[in-house]
C-alpha positions in Angstrom: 0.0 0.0 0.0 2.8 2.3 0.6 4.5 1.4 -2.6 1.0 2.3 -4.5 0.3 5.2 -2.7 3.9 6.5 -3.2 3.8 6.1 -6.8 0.4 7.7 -6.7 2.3 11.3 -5.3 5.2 10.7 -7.3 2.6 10.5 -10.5 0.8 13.9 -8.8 3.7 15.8 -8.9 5.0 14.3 -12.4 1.4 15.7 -13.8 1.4 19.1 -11.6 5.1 19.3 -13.0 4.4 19.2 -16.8 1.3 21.4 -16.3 4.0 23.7 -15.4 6.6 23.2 -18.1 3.4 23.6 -20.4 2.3 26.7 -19.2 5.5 28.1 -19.6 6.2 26.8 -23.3 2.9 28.4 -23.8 3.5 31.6 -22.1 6.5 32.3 -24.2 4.2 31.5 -27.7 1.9 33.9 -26.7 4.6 36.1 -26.0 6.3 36.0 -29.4 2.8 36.3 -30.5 2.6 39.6 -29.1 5.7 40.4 -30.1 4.3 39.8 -33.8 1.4 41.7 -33.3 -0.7 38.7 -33.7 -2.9 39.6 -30.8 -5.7 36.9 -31.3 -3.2 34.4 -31.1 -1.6 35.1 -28.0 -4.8 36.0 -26.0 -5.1 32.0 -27.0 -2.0 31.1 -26.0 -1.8 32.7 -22.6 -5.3 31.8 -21.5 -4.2 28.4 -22.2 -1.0 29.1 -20.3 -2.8 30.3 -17.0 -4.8 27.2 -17.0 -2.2 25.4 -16.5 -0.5 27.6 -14.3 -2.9 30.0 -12.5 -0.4 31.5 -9.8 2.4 32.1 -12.5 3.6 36.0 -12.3 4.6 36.1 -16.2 1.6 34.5 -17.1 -0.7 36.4 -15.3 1.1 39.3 -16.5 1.4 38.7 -20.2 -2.2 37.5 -20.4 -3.5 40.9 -19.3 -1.3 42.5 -21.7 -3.1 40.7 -24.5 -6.4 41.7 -23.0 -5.6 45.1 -23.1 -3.9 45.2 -26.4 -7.4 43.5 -27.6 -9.3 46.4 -26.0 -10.4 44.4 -23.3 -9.6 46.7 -20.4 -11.7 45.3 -17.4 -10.2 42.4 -18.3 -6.6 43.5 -18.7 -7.1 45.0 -15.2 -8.5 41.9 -13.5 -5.6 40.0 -14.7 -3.0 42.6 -13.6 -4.4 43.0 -10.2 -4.1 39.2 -10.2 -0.3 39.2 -11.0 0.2 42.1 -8.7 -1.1 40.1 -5.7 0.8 36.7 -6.6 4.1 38.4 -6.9 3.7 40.4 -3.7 3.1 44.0 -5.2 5.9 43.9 -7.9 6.7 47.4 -8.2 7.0 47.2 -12.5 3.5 45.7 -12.5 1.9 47.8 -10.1 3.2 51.0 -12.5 2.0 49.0 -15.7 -1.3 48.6 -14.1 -1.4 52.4 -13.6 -0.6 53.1 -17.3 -3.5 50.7 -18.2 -6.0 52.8 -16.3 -4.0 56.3 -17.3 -4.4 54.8 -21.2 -8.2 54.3 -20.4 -8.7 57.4 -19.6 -9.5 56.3 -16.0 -7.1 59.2 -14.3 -7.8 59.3 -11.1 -7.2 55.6 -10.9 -4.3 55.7 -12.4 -3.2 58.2 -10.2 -4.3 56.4 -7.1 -2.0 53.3 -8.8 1.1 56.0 -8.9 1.1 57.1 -5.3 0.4 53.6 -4.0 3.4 52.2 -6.1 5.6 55.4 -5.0 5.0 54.7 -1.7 6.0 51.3 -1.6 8.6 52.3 -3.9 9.7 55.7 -3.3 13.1 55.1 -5.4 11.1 53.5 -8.7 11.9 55.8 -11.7 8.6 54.3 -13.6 6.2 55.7 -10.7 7.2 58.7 -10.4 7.3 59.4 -14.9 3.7 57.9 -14.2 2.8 60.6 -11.6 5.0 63.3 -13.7 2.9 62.4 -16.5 -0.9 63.1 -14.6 0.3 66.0 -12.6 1.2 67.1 -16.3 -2.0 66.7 -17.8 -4.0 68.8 -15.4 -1.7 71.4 -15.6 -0.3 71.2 -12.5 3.3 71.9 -13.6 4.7 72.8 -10.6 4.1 68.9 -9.3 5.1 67.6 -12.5 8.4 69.1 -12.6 9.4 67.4 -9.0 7.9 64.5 -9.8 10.4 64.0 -13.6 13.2 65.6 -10.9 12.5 62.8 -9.3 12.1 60.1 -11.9 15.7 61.8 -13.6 17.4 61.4 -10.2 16.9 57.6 -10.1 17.2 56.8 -13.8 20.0 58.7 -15.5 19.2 56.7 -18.4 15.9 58.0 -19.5 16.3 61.3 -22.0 12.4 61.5 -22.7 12.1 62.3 -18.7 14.6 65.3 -19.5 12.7 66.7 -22.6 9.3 66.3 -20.1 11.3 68.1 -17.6 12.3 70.7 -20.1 8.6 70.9 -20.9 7.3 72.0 -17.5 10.2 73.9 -17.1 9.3 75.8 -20.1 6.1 76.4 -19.2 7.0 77.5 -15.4 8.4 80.2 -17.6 12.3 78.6 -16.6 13.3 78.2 -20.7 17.3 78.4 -19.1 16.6 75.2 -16.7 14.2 74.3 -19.6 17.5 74.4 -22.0 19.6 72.8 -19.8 17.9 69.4 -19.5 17.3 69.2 -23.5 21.3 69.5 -23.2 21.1 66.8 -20.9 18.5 65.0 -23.6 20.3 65.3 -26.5 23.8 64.0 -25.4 21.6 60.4 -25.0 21.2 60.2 -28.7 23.6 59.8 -31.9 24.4 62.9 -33.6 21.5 63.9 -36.3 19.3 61.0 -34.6 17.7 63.1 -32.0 13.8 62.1 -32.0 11.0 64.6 -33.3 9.6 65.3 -29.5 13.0 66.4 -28.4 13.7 68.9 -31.4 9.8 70.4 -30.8 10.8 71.1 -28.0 13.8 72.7 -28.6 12.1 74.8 -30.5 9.5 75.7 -28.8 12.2 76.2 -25.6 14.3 78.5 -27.8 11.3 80.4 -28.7 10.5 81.7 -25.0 14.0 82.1 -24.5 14.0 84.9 -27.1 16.4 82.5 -29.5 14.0 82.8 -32.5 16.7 81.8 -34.8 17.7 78.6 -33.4 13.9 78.3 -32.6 13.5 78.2 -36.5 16.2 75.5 -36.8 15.0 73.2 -34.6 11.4 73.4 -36.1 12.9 72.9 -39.7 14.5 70.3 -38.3 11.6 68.4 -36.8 9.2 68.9 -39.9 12.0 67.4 -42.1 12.0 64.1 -39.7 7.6 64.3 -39.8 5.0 65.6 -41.8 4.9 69.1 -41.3 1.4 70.1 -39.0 -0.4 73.9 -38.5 0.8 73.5 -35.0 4.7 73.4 -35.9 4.1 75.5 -39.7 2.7 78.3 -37.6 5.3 78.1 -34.9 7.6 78.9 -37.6 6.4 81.6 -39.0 5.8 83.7 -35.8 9.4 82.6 -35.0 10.5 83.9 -38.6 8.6 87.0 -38.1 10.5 87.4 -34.5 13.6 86.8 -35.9 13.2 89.8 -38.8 12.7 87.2 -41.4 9.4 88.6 -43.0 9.5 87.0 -47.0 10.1 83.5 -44.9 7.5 84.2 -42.3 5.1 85.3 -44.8 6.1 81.5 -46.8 5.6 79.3 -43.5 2.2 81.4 -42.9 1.0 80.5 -46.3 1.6 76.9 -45.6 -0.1 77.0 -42.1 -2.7 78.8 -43.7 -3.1 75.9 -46.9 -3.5 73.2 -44.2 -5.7 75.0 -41.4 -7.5 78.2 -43.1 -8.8 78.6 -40.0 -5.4 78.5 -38.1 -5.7 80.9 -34.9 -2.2 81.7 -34.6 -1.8 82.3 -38.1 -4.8 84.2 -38.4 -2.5 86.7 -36.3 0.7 86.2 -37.8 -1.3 87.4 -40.8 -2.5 90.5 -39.1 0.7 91.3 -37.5 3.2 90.5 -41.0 1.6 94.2 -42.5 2.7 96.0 -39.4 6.1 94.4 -39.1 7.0 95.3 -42.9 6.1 99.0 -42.3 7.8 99.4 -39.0 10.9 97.7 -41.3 10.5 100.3 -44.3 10.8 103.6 -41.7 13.6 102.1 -40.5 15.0 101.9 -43.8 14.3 105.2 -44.3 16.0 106.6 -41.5 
């Protein structure tokens, strides 16, 4: 009886064994699945996985991923909460979970996902970009420029927190400070590979500093790595117009103007052009 019931356990934990091995080889397909964009598939895959592993982190994890790629966001937040409690409140999956809700649209949530993951956490870079990020979009620039302080302080490695930095910076009317961390920015990237977000702002950094020159460069710049928009076009030409450029303010309005006739800012740039020629043509004739 011994002997029986003996290889009875020893064939439990054979079976519970493979379940596991399976679940893993599966969790890894739907992974490269997702990798490939083939969404459907690894929804398939991992749900197949956490059957036969229910209390695996990666699992767990990579399932809700799927879900929420799908557009399944209850879902995708079920499943994360899940893996948050099996792993013991991972700090990465606690910050993810907040991005799901943030992406959702479900702000204070994703807030209240921030400041639970920052304080268990306080030194996690990814939290604090997170709360950076909703103190941002309310405006609240003041907050949103400690918490990227923060986030740069722990993760040296991360230039978009600088040009997010630079942003509130900018518009806590510090362009100096704001200039200074797009320096610290740019020196992450290869020379002529610096992405379209960082030379915007440059731009638009230059631009309050009174640099409208450089401003113009760095907007030129951008439009050449992206299709040119109103936003950037009209940008230009009050920069052009700033700088004493008239013919090529008077150019980058007509292009605002062609995509977005109803531009605002060009709409003054246009008012304002007439003015600037005549106060050029007394000069001239003094």
């Amino acid at each position: 009886m011994l002997a029986v019931s003996g290889c009875a356990a020893f064939s439990r934990q054979g079976a519970a064994h493979q379940r596991v091995v399976n679940g893993r080889l599966l969790t890894q397909q739907g992974v490269d699945a997702l990798q490939r964009g083939d969404i459907e598939r690894a929804e398939s895959l991992l749900a197949k996985a956490k059957k036969s592993c229910p209390v695996d982190v990666q699992t767990r994890s990579q399932y809700a991923e799927a879900l929420h790629r799908k557009g399944d966001i209850d879902g995708a937040i079920v499943e994360m909460k899940e893996a948050i409690r099996i792993s013991g409140d991972d700090a990465a999956l606690m910050v993810r979970l907040g991005r799901i809700y943030y992406l959702a649209g479900r702000f204070p949530e994703a807030n209240e996902q921030a400041q639970l993951a920052i304080s268990k956490y306080p030194r996690h870079a990814e939290a604090w970009l997170l709360a950076g990020e909703l103190a941002e979009r309310q405006g609240n620039w003041k907050d949103a420029e400690a918490s990227y302080l923060r986030c740069a302080s722990y993760a040296e490695d991360l230039p978009p927190v600088h040009i997010r930095l630079a942003r509130t910076q900018r518009h806590l009317s510090q362009p100096d400070r704001s200039l200074a961390s797009l320096t610290r920015a740019e020196r992450a990237y290869p020379q002529g590979e610096a992405p379209i977000e960082l030379l915007v702002e440059q731009g638009y950094t230059c631009q309050a500093a009174g640099r409208y020159e450089a401003a113009c460069n760095y907007l030129i710049a951008a439009m050449e790595k992206g299709a040119p928009t109103p936003e950037l076009m009209s940008r230009l030409a009050q920069c052009e117009l700033a700088a004493g450029r008239i013919a090529r303010a008077e150019w980058a309005l007509r292009q605002t103007l062609s995509m977005d006739p109803q531009n605002v800012r060009g709409r003054e740039i246009a008012a304002e052009i007439p003015l600037a020629r005549q106060r050029m043509e007394q000069t001239l004739r003094r």
